[in-house]
C-alpha positions in Angstrom: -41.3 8.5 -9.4 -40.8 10.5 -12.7 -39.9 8.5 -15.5 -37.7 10.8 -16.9 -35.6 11.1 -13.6 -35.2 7.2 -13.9 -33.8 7.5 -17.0 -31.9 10.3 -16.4 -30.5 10.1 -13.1 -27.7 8.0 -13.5 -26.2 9.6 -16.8 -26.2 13.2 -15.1 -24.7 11.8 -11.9 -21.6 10.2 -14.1 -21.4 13.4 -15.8 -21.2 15.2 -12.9 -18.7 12.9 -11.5 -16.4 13.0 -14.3 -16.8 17.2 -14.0 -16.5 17.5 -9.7 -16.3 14.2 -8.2 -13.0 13.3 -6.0 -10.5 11.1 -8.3 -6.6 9.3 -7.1 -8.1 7.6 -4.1 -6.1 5.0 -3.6 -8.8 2.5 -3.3 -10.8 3.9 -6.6 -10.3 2.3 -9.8 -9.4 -1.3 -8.3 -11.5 -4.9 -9.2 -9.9 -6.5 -6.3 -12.4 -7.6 -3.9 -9.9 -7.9 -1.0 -9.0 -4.3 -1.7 -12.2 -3.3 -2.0 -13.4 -4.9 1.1 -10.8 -2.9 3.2 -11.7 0.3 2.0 -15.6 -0.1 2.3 -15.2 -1.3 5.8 -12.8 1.0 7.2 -14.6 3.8 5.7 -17.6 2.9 7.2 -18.2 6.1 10.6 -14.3 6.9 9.4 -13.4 9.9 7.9 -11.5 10.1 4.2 -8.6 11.7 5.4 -8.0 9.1 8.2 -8.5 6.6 5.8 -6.5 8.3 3.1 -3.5 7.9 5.7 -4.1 4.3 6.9 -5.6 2.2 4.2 -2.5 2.0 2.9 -0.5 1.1 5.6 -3.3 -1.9 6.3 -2.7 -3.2 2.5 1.0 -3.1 2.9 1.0 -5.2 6.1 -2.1 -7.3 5.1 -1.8 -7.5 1.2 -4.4 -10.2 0.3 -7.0 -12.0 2.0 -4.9 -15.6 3.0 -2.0 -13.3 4.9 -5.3 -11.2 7.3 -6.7 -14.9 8.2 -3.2 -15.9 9.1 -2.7 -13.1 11.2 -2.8 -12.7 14.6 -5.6 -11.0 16.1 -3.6 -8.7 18.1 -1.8 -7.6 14.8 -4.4 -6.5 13.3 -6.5 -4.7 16.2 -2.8 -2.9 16.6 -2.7 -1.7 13.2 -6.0 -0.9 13.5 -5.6 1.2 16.6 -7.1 5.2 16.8 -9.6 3.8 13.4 -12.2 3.2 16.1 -15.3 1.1 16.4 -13.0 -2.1 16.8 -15.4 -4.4 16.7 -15.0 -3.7 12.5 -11.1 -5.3 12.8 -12.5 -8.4 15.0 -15.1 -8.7 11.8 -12.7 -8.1 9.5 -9.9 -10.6 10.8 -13.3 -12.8 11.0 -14.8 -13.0 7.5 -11.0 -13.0 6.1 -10.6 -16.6 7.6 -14.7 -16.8 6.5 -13.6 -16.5 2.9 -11.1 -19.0 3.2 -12.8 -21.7 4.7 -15.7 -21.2 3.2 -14.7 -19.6 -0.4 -11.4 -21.1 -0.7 -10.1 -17.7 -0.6 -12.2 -16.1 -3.1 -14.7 -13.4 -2.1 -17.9 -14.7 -4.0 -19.3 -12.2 -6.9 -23.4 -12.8 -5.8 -24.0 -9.9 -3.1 -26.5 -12.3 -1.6 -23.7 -14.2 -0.3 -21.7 -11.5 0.4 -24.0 -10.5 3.1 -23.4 -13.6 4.4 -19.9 -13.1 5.5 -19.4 -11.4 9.0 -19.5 -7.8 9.7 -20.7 -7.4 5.8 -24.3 -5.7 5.9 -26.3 -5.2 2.4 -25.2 -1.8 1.0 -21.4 -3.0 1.8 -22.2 -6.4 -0.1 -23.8 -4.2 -2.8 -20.6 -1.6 -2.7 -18.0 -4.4 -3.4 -20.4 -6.3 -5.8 -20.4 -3.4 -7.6 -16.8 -2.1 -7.4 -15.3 -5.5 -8.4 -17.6 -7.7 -10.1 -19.8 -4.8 -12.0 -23.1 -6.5 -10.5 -26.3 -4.1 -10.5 -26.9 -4.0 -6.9 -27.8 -0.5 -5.1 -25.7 0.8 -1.7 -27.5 2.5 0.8 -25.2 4.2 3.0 -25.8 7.7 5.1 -24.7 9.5 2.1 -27.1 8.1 -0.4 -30.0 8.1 2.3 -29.6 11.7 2.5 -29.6 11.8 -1.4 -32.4 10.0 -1.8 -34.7 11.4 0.8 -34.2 14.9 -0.6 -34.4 14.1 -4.5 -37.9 12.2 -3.9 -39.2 14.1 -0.5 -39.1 11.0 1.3 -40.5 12.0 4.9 -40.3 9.6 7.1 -37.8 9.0 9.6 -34.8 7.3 8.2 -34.3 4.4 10.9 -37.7 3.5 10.1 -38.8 0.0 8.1 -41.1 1.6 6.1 -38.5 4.6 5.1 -35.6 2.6 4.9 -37.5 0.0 2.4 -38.9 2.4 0.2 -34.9 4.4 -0.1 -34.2 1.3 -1.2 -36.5 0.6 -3.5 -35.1 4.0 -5.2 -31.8 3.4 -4.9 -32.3 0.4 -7.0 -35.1 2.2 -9.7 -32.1 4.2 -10.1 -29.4 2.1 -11.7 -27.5 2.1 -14.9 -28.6 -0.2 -17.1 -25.4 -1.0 -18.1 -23.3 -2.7 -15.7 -20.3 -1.1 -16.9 -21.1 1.8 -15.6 -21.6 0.7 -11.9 -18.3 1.3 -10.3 -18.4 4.9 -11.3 -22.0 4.9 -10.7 -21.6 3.6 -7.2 -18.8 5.9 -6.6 -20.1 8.9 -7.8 -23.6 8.8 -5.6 -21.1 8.1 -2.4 -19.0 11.5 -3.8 -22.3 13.5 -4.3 -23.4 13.0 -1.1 -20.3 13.2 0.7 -19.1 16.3 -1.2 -22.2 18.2 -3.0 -25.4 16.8 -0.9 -23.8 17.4 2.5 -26.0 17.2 5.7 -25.5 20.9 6.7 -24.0 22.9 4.2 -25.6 21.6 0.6 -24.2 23.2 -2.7 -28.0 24.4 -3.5 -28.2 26.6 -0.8 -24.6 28.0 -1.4 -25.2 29.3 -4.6 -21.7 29.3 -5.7 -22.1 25.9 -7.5 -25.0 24.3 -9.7 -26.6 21.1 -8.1 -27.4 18.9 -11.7 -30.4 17.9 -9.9 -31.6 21.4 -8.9 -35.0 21.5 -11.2 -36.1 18.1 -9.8 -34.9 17.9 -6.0 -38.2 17.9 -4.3 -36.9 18.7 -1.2 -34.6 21.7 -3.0 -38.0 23.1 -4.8 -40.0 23.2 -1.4 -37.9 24.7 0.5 -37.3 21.7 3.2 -33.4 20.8 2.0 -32.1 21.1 5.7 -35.1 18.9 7.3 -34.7 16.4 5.1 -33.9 13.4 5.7 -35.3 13.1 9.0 -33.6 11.3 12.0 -35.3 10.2 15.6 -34.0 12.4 18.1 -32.2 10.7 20.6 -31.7 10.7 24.0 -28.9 12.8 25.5 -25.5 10.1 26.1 -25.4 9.1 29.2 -21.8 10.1 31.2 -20.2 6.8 33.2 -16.6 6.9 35.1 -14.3 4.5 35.9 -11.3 4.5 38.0 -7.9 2.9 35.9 -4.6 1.4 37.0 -1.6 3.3 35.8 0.7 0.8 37.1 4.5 0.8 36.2 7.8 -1.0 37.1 10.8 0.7 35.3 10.0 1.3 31.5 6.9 -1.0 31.3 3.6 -0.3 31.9 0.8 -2.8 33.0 -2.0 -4.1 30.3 -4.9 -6.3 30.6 -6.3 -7.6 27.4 -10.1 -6.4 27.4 -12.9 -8.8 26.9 -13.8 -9.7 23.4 -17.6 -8.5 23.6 -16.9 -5.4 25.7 -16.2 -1.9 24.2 -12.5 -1.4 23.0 -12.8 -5.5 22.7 -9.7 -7.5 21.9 -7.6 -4.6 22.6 -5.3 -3.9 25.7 -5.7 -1.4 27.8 -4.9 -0.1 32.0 -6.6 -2.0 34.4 -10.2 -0.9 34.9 -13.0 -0.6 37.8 -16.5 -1.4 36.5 -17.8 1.8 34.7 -20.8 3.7 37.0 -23.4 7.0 36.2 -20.7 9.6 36.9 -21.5 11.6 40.1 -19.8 14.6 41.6 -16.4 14.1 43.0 -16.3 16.9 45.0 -15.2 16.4 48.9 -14.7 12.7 47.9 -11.3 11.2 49.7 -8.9 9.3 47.3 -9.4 5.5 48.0 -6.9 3.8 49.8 -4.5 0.9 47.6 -6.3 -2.0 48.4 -10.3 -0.8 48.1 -8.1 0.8 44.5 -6.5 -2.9 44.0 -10.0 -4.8 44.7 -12.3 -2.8 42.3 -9.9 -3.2 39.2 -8.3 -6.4 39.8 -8.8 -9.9 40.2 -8.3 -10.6 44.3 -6.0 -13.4 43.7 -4.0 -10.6 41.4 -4.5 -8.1 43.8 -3.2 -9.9 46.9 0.2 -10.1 45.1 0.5 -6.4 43.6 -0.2 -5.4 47.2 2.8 -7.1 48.4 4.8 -4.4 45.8 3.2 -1.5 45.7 2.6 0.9 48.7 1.7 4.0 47.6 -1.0 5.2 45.1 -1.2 8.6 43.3 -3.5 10.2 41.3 -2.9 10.8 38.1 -5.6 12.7 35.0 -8.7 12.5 34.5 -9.9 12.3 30.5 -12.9 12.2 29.3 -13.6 10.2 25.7 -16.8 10.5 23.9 -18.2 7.3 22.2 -21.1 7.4 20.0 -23.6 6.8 22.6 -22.0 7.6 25.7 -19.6 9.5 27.3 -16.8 8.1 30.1 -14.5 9.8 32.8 -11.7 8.1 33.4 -9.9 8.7 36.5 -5.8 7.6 36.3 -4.2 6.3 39.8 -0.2 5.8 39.2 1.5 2.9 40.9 4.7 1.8 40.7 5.6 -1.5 41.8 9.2 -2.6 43.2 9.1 -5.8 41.3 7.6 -7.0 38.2 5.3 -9.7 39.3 4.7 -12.5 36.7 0.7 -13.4 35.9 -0.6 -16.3 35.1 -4.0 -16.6 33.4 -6.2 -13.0 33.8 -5.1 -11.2 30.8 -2.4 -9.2 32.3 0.7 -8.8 30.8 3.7 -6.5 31.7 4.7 -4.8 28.4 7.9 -2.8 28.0 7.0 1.4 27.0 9.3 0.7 23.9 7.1 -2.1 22.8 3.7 -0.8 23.4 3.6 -0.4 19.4 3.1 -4.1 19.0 -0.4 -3.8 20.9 -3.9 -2.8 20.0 -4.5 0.0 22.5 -7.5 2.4 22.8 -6.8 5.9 21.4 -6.9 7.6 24.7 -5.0 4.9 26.1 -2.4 4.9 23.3 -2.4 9.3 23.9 -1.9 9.0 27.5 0.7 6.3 27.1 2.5 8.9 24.5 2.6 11.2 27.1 4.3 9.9 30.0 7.8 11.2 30.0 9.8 7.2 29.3 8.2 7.3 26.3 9.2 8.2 22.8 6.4 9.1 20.2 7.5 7.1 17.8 7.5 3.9 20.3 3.8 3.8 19.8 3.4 4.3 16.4 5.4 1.5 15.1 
């Protein structure tokens, strides 16, 4: 690495930060490591303007470390609800009641043990280290990867060992020396690369604005900006379906809370058959109740529900795109003529007006919004 990029890399960034980097985020400029905590995690595969509109909200209803451990789980997988990759609240609500327990409430300062606590990985620990405690620690997120691999022409594939090792290694090399200057150090590389060393559309190749690192960008001086860094192709996402129980008795609607390890865990959602490789429907009868009734339910459950429901209907059919796969979900509407009380199973009648109170899915939560008892704002409460 040139020495004079070492010693100059960090001084141009916070120049260029003070000149074109974003400013009046609400979670900038803050030493609180509780704060700063929320905002790394839920920015983490979020975008800024989701987060711009719900890290606020989250704060306000969770102000400080002791009230999120206290919490409920389902309150905070509901206010969590349409951020996504839930298994980030479930850690969240976790490490809060880890710091409590096991740092009387205080997150600690070392990033070392920062890593420690759940759903906290190295660049976050580094990140929050940095924000509120000044510590020189290096972050390593997508942005700075992408940074990185361009400025120094690193080649290999980034979910590599050897790759990801040596990024590191620069990321750190690259440092203030002065720990004042970390918070605006560490946000200004995130900014860069969000903002200026984009995957697709970089400012270099634009030519309506000057990259500071123009003249020493190896990727930018042979010509390989747009292959840089490079990623393992992956396989095409596999497509599943499922069939789901839209079953309803007057204004409430029919939830089953979903298995803590499964996808959309913790939250409640319809009723659902066992996902399978998604085939063609075509010439394919609808099922009859009770085949409906014993894929999706338990058969104790659906011994009862039969007793109340006699007709099935079908109802949409959405597809939702995960990171890694793709599902079809088919819809059946039921309507029951009684509301039959469960015991044990997860199931839980909830009234349309209260559905707000619940962690839901987004496309659960859109579908919900959609069905003609039910108000917008009911679900958004």
């Amino acid at each position: 690495m040139p020495k004079t990029l070492i010693n100059t890399f960090a001084k141009k960034l916070i120049a260029w930060h003070g000149a074109s980097g974003r400013s009046g985020l609400p979670w900038q400029n803050n030493r609180d490591p509780y704060l700063v905590w929320v905002s790394e995690i839920m920015l983490q595969q979020t975008q800024v303007a989701t987060v711009l509109e719900r890290y606020p909200r989250f704060v306000k209803r969770f102000p400080n470390v002791k009230k999120l451990a206290a919490a409920d789980i389902d309150e905070v997988l509901a206010e969590w609800a349409g951020l996504g990759y839930y298994s980030r609240a479930r850690n969240l609500h976790a490490c809060a009641q880890q710091v409590m327990t096991e740092f009387a409430g205080r997150f600690p300062s070392d990033p070392v043990l920062l890593e420690q606590l759940k759903g906290v990985g190295r660049s976050t620990a580094g990140a929050i280290a940095a924000f509120a405690f000044h510590e020189r620690t290096p972050i390593l997120d997508a942005n700075v990867k992408r940074i990185l691999a361009r400025l120094f022409a690193v080649e290999g594939a980034i979910q590599e060992k050897t790759t990801n090792d040596r990024l590191w290694k620069l990321a750190s090399d690259l440092l203030p020396s002065c720990p004042e200057d970390m918070p605006v150090y560490t946000q200004a590389i995130m900014d860069f690369g969000a903002t200026w060393c984009t995957s697709r559309k970089p400012v270099c190749l634009g030519g309506e604005k000057r990259c500071p690192f123009a003249k020493e960008c190896q990727a930018n001086l042979s010509g390989l900006v747009l292959s840089l860094p490079k990623k393992v192709i992956k396989a095409e996402s596999p497509e599943f379906e499922c069939d789901m129980l839209l079953m309803r008795f007057g204004n409430s609607v029919l939830l089953q809370k979903r298995p803590s390890r499964a996808i959309w865990g913790g939250l409640w959602s319809l009723p659902e058959s066992s996902w399978a490789i998604k085939v063609s429907k075509k010439n394919m009868a609808n099922p009859s109740l009770r085949a409906l009734f014993k894929d999706i339910l338990p058969e104790e459950k659906s011994a009862i529900l039969l007793k109340v429901c006699k007709t099935v209907q079908r109802y949409k059919e959405i597809k939702h795109v995960f990171t890694h796969r793709r599902l079809w979900m088919q819809f059946w509407e039921v309507h029951a003529s009684k509301e039959v009380k469960f015991s044990g199973a997860n199931l839980e009648w909830v009234p349309l007006s209260q559905l707000g109170r619940y962690g839901l899915p987004q496309p659960i939560k859109l579908l919900l919004q959609g069905l003609s008892l039910v108000r917008g704002d009911d679900l958004k409460n």
